[in-house]
C-alpha positions as CSV (number, residue, x, y, z in Angstrom):
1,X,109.7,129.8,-52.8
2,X,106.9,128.0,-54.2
3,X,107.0,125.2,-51.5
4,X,107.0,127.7,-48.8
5,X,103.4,129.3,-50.7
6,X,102.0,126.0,-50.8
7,X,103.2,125.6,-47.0
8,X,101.2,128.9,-45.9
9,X,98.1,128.1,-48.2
10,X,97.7,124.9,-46.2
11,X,98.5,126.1,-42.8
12,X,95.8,129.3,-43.6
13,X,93.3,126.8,-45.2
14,X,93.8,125.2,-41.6
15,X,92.9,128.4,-40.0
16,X,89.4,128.6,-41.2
17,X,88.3,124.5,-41.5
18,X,85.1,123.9,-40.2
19,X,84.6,120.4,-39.7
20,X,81.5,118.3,-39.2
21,X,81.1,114.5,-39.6
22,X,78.1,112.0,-41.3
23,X,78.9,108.5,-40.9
24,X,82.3,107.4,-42.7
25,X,82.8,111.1,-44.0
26,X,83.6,114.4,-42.8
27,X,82.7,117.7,-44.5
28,X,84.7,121.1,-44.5
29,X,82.4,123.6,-44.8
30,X,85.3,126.4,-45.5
31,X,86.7,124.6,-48.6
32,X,83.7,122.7,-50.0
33,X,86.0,118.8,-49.0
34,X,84.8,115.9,-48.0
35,X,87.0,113.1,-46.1
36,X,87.5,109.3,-45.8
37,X,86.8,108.9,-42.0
38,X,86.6,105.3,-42.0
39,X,88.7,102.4,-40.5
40,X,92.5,103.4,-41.1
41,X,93.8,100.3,-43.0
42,X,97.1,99.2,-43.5
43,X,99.6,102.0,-45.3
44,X,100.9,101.2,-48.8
45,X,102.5,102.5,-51.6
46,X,102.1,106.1,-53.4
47,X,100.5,104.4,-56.5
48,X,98.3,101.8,-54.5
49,X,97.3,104.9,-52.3
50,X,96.0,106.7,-56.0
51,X,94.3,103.4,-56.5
52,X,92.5,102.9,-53.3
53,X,91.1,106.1,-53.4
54,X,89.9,105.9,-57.3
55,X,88.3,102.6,-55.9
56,X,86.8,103.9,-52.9
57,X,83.2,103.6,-52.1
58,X,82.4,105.1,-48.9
59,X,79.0,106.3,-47.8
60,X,77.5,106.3,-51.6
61,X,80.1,108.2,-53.1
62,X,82.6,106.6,-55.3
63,X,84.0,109.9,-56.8
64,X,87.4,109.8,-54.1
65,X,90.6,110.5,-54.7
66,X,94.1,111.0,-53.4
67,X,94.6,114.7,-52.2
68,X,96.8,117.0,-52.8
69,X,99.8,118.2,-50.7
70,X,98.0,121.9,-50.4
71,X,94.3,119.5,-49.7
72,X,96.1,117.3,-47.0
73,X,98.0,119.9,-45.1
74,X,94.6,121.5,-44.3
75,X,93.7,118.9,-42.0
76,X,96.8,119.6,-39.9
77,X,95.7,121.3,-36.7
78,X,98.5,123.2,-35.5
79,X,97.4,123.0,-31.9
80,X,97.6,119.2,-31.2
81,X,100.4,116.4,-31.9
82,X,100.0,112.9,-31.8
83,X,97.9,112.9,-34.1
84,X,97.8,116.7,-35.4
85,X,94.3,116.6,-36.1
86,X,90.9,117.6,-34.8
87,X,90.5,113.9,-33.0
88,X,86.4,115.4,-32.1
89,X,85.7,114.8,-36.6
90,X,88.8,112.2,-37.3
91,X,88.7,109.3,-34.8
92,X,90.3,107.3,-37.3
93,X,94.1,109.0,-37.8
94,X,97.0,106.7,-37.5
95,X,100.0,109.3,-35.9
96,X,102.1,108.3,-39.1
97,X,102.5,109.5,-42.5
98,X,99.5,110.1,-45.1
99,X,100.2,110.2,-48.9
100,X,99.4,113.3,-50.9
101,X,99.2,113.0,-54.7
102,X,101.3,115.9,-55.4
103,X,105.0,114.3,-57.2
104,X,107.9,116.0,-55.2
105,X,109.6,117.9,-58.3
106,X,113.5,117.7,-57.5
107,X,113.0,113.7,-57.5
108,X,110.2,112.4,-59.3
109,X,110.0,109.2,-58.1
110,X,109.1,110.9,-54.5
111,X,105.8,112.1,-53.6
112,X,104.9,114.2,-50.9
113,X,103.4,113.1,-47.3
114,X,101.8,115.0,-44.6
115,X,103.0,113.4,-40.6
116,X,99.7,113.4,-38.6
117,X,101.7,113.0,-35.6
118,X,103.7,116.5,-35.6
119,X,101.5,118.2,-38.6
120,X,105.6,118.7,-40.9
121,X,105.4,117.2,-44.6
122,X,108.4,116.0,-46.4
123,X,108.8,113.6,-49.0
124,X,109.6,109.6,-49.7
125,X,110.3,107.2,-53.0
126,X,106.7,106.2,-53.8
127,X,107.8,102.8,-53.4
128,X,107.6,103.1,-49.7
129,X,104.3,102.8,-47.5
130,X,102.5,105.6,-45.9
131,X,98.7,105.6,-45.2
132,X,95.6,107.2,-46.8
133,X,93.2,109.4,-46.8
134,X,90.8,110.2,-49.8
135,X,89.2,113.4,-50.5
136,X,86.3,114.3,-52.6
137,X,84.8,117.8,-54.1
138,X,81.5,117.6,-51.8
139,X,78.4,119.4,-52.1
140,X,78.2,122.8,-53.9
């Protein structure tokens, strides 16, 4: 039950993004996030991913981190596939799997990922690869 609320918070969130992009960075004026909109990299593992973003400056900011499952799932635009995301903001989405930091509770050692080719999550060992994308609070 509680995966299916965090499902349907994302997919609303979704709903009402209002996307607009500065440089390496796009803003969503509906939920107060900023995103990594920069070259997509190479994927790697879950706590590389947590890494790169606590790393990350981008733009002046070096405040980035992973995001979460509920965070990620916003960016999934319900209308496209291949990748299922608002290309006109992101031009930099690789139609794969993206990390979120959120731990996948039946099997800890799994996180789960968002697929920016169909827009479905599900979850994989954090041992395996998956790209990134980091997220930070934004502007009040």
């Amino acid at each position: 039950m509680k995966q299916i609320l965090l499902i349907m918070l994302g997919l609303s969130l979704a709903l009402y993004a209002d996307f607009s992009k500065s440089g390496n960075i796009v803003a969503d004026s509906s939920t107060g996030l900023q995103w990594q909109d920069d070259a997509i990299g190479s994927s790697m593992t879950w706590t590389s991913a947590i890494m790169h973003c606590e790393n990350l400056s981008l733009d002046g900011h070096n405040d980035w981190r992973l995001p979460n499952l509920n965070e990620l799932t916003s960016l999934v635009n319900d209308g496209r596939i291949n990748p299922s995301i608002d290309t006109t903001v992101f031009e930099n989405t690789a139609s794969s799997f993206y990390w979120s930091s959120t731990t996948y509770v039946g099997y800890t050692s799994s996180a789960w990922r968002v697929n920016f080719y169909s827009g479905n999550q599900g979850y994989d060992s954090k041992t395996n690869s998956s790209y990134v994308r980091c997220v930070r609070a934004g502007q009040p």
